[in-house]
C-alpha positions in Angstrom: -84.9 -42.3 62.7 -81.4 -42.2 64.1 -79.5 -45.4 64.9 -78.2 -46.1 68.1 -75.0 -45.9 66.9 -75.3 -43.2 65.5 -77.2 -41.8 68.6 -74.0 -42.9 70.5 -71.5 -41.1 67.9 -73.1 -37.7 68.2 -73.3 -37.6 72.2 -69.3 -38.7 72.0 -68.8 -35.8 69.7 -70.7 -33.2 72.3 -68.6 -34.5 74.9 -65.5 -34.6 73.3 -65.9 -30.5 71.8 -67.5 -30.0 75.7 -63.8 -31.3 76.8 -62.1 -29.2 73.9 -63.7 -26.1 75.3 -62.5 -27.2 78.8 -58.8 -27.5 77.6 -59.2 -24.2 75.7 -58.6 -22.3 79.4 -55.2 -24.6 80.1 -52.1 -23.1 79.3 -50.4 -23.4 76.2 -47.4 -25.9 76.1 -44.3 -24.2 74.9 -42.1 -27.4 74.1 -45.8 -29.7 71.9 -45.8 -29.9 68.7 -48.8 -31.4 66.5 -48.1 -32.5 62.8 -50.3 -33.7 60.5 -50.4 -34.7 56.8 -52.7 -35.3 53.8 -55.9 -34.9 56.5 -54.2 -37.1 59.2 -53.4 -40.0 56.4 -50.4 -40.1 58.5 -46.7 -39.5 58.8 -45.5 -38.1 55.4 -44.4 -35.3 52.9 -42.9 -31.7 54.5 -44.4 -32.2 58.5 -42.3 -35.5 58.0 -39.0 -34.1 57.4 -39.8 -31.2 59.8 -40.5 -33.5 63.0 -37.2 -35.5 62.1 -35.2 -32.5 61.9 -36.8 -31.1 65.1 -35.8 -34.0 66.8 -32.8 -33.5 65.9 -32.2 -29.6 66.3 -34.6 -29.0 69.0 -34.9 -32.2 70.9 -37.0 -30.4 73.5 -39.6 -29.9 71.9 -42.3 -33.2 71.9 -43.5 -33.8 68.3 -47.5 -35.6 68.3 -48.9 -36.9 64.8 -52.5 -36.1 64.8 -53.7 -39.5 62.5 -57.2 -40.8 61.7 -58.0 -44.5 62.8 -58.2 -45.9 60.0 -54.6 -44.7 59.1 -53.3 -45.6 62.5 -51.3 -48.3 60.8 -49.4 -45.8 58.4 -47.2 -44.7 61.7 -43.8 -45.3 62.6 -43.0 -47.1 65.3 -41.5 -45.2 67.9 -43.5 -42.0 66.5 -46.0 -40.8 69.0 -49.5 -40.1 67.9 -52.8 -39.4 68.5 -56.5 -40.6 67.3 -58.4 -37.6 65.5 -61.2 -37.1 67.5 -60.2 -38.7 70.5 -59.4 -37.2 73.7 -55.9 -37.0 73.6 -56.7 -35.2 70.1 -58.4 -32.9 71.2 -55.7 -31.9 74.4 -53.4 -31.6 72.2 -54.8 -29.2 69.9 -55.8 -27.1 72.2 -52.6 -27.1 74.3 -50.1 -27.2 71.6 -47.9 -24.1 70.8 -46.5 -25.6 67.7 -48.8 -27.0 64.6 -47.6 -28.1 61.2 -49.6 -29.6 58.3 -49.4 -29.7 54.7 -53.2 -30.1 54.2 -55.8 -28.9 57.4 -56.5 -30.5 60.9 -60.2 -32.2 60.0 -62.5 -31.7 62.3 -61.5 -27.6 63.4 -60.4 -26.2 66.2 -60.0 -23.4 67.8 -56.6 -21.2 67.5 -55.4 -19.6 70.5 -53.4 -16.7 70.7 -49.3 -17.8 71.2 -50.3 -20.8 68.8 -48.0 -20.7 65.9 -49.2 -22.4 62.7 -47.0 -23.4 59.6 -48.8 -24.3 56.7 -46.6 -26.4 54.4 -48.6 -27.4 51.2 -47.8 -30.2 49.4 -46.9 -29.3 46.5 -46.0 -26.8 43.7 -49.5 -25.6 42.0 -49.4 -26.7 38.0 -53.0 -26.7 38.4 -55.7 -24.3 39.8 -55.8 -24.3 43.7 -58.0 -22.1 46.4 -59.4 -18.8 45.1 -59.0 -19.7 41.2 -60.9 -22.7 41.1 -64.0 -20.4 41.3 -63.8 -20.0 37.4 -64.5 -23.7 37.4 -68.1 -24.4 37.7 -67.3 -28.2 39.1 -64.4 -27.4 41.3 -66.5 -24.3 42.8 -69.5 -26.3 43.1 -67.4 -28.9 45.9 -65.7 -26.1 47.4 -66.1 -23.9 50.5 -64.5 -20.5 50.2 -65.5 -19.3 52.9 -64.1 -22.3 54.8 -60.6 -22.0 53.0 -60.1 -18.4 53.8 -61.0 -19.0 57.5 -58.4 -21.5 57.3 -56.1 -19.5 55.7 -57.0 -16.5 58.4 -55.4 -19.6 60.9 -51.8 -19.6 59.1 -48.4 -18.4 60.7 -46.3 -19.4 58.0 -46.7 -20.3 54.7 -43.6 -22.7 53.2 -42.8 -22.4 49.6 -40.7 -24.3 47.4 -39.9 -21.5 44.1 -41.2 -18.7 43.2 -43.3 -19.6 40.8 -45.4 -21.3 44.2 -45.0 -18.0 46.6 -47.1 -15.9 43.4 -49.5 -19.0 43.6 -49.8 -19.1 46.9 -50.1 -15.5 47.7 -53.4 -14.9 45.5 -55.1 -17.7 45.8 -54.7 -18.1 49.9 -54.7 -14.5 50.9 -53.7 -14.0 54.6 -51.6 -12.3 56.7 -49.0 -15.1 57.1 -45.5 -14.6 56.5 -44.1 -16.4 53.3 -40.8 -19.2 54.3 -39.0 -19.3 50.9 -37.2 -21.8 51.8 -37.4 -25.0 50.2 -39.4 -28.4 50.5 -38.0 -30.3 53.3 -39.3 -33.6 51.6 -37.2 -32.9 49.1 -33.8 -32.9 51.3 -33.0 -36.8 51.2 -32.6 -36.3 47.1 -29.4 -34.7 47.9 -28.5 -36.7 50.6 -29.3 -40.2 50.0 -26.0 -42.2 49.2 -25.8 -44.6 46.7 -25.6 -47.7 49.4 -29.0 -45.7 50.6 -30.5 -46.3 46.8 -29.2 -50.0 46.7 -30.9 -50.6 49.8 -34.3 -49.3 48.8 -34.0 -51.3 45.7 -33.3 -54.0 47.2 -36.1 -53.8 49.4 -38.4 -53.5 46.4 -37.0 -56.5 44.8 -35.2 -54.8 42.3 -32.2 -55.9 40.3 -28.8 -54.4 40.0 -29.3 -54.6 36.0 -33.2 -53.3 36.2 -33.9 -50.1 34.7 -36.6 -48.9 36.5 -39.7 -46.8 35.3 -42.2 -44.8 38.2 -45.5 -44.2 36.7 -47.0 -42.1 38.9 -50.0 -40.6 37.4 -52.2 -37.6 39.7 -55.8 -37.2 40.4 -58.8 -36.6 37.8 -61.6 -34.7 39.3 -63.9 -35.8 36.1 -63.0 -39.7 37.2 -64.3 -41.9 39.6 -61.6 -44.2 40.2 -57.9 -45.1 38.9 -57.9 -45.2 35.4 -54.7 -45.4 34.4 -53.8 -43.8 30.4 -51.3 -46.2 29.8 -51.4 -50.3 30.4 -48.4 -51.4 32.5 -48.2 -54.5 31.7 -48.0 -53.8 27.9 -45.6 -51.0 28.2 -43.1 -53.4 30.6 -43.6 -56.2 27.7 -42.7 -53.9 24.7 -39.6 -52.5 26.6 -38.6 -56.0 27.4 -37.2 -57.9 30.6 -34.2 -55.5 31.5 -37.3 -53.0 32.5 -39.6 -52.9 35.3 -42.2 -50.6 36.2 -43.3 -49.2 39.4 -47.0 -47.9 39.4 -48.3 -45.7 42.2 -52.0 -44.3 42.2 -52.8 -41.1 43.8 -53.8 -41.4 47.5 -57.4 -40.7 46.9 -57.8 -43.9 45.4 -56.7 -45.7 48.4 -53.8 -47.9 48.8 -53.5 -50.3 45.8 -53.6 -49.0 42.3 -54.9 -53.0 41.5 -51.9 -53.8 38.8 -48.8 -55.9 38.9 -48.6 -58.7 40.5 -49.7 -61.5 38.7 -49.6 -60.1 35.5 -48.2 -62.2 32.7 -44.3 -60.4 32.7 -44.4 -59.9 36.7 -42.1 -56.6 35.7 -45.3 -54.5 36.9 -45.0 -53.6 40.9 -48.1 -51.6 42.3 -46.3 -49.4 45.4 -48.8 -47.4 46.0 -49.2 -48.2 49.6 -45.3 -48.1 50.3 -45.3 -45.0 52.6 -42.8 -42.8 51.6 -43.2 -42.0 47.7 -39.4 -40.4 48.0 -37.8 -43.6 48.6 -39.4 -44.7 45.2 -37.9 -41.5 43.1 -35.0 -42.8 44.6 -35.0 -46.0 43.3 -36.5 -45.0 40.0 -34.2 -44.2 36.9 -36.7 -42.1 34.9 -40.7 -40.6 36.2 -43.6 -41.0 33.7 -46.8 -38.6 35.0 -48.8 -36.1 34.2 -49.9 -32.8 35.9 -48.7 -34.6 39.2 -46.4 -32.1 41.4 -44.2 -35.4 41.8 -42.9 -33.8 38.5 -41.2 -30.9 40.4 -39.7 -33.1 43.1 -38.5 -35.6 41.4 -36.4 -32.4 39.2 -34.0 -32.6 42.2 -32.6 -35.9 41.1 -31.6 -34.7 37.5 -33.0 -37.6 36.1 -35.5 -38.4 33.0 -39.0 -37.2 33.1 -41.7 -38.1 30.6 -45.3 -36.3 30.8 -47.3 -39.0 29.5 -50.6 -36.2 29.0 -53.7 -38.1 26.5 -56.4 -35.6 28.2 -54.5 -32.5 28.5 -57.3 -30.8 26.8 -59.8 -32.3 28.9 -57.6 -31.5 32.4 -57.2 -28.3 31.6 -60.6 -27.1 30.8 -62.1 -29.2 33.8 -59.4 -28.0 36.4 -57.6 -25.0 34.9 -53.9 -25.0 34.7 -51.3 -21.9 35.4 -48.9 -23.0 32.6 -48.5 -25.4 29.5 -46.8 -28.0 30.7 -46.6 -29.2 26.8 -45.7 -26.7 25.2 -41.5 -27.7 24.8 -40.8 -24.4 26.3 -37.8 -24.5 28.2 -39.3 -24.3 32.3 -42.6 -25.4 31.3 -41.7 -28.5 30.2 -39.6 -31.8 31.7 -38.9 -33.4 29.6 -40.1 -35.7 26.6 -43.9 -35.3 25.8 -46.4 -38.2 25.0 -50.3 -38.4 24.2 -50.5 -42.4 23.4 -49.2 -45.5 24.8 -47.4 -46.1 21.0 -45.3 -43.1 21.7 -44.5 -43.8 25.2 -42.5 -47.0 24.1 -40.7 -45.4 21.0 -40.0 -41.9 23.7 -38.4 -45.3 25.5 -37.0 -47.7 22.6 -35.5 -44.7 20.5 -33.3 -43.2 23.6 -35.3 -39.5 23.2 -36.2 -40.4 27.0 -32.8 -39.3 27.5 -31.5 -37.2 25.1 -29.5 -34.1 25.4 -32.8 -32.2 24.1 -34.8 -34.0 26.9 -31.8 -32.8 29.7 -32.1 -29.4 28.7 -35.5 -29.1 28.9 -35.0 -30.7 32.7 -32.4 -28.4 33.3 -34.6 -25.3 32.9 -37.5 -26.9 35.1 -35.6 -27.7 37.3 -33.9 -23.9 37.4 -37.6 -22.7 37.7 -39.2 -25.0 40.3 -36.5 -26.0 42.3 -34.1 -23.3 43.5 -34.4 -23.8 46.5 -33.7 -26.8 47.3 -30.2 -28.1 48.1 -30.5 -31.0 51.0 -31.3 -28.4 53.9 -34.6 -26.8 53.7 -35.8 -28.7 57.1 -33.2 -27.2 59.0 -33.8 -23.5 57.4 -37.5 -24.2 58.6 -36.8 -25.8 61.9 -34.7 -23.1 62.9 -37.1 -20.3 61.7 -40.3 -22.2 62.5 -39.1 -22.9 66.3 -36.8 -20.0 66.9 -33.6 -22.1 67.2 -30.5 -20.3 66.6 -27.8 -21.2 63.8 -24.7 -22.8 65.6 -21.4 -19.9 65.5 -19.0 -21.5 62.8 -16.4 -23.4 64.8 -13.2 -22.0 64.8 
């Protein structure tokens, strides 16, 4: 038998889509934006960097963050948002001529005719994503195809960040849309960040000047409930010794704390992963240790050491499906140095191969493939396309 409050939920729900369809019939705004990121987790990744550069470029137009409650908290202040769900939510959506996302707007709604839609993934695909995962029994058996391709069937734009992505994108989320090969705007403030900007974001995380600093960063497992990290923290910080610390950050879907660090017996372990912008932790990082993360391909920008730190690559890619080897030491397919156990993580470390010239080149080449991009102006490209402002006439 149904709860009262759960009674009083669904009559709030009538009345709020019975509003929706009301607003539906109002005309659109030409000068609203809504943004939204990682299912309205909040201000973040490529809608981010959009709405700051719109500000900027096209001050005119009002820029809302659609954000769930229990994110509310995530937001900057000064940013103007709105509760999913809520009234104002659901105004806005209706009445917006502009929406950006990297993800979807939960919930669904209606898109009108003049309503222009940028979809700006988050990502560049290493492993399988809409259409393909149906040769995956588990992925297929979670998914809703049909649901994708009607969300698809709701994109303008589609962003991409190398070409390697625009393929990707182009079979697995078939549409109409037109393709913006233009560059991750997330991944602008690697080439513009100054090094007072990078000492002050250290400094910030308590870092020292002399610190070399390590940003484990590992992605999502589909076949694992939880984080479960393949490496212990705390023992790689103590082998490399005090003149190393290392930042752990846990996928998203795990929630805000990746439970390490802290009071651990070298206290050179931090756990960041609820600091809210993971760029400003590439920043302050001197080398990346992941996986199959797409951090991988952003964190190529800075020309710095990566390691792939991969014990189940035989397990991820027959439970997800990948599109290349990331570990196969082919120049483009790999980042960097290559480990499968925690011993060889410290000696990739204590021997200087972390680093090597071999280890550049091999970064060299991804970066090349996955990044071509980018170059510190990507938002303004897609501002400028995205909302139809015109490129200022070179002063003379």
């Amino acid at each position: 038998m149904p709860t009262r409050a759960s009674v009083k939920r669904y009559v709030r729900r009538q009345v709020m889509r019975a509003a929706y369809r009301t607003d539906l019939h109002r005309p659109l705004d030409p000068d609203l934006a809504v943004y939204g990121a990682y299912w309205n987790r909040g201000a973040a990744c490529n809608p981010a960097a959009i709405h700051a550069k719109a500000r900027e470029l096209a001050p005119h137009i009002r820029g809302v963050w659609a954000v769930s409650s229990r994110h509310r908290d995530r937001m900057p202040a000064g940013v103007p948002y709105v509760i999913e769900g809520s009234r104002p939510y659901w105004r806005a959506m209706a009445t917006a001529t502009y929406l950006v996302n990297n993800s979807s707007f939960p919930g669904g709604f209606t898109k009108r005719p003049g309503q222009r839609y940028l979809q700006t993934h988050h990502g560049t695909p290493l492993k399988t994503m809409g259409l393909d995962q149906r040769a995956y029994p588990e992925l297929a058996r979670k998914a809703d195809f049909a649901k994708i391709l009607a969300h698809v069937g709701q994109w303008d734009f589609s962003l991409s960040a190398n070409p390697h992505s625009t393929e990707i994108w182009d079979r697995v989320y078939p549409g109409s849309y037109q393709r913006l090969d233009l560059g991750y705007p997330r991944n602008d403030v690697y080439f513009t960040a100054t090094a007072e900007d990078i000492a002050k974001i250290r400094a910030e995380l308590g870092i020292h000047a002399d610190q070399t600093v390590l940003l484990y960063a590992p992605t999502h497992r589909d076949y694992r409930e939880g984080f479960v990290p393949d490496l212990d923290p705390e023992r790689l910080a103590r082998e490399l010794g005090p003149e190393y610390l290392v930042l752990v950050r846990a996928h998203y879907f795990y929630g805000r704390s990746a439970e390490v660090g802290g009071g651990g017996p070298t206290g050179r372990v931090l756990d960041v992963t609820a600091h809210p912008r993971v760029e400003e932790l590439c920043l302050a990082a001197d080398a990346l240790i992941t996986d199959y993360s797409s951090l991988a391909f952003d964190y190529a920008c800075l020309d710095r050491p990566i390691v792939v730190h991969a014990p189940d690559w035989d397990t991820y890619r027959t439970t997800r499906g990948t599109y290349f080897d990331l570990l196969s030491g082919r120049p483009g397919d790999t980042p960097g140095a290559v480990t499968a156990t925690s011993d060889e993580l410290v000696e990739v470390f204590r021997t200087g191969e972390w680093r090597s010239p071999a280890s550049a080149a091999l970064r060299t080449a991804f970066r090349e493939r996955f990044c071509p991009y980018d170059d510190g102006h990507a938002a303004e490209r897609v501002v400028r396309r995205f909302f139809a402002v015109p490129f200022a006439p070179p002063s003379r």
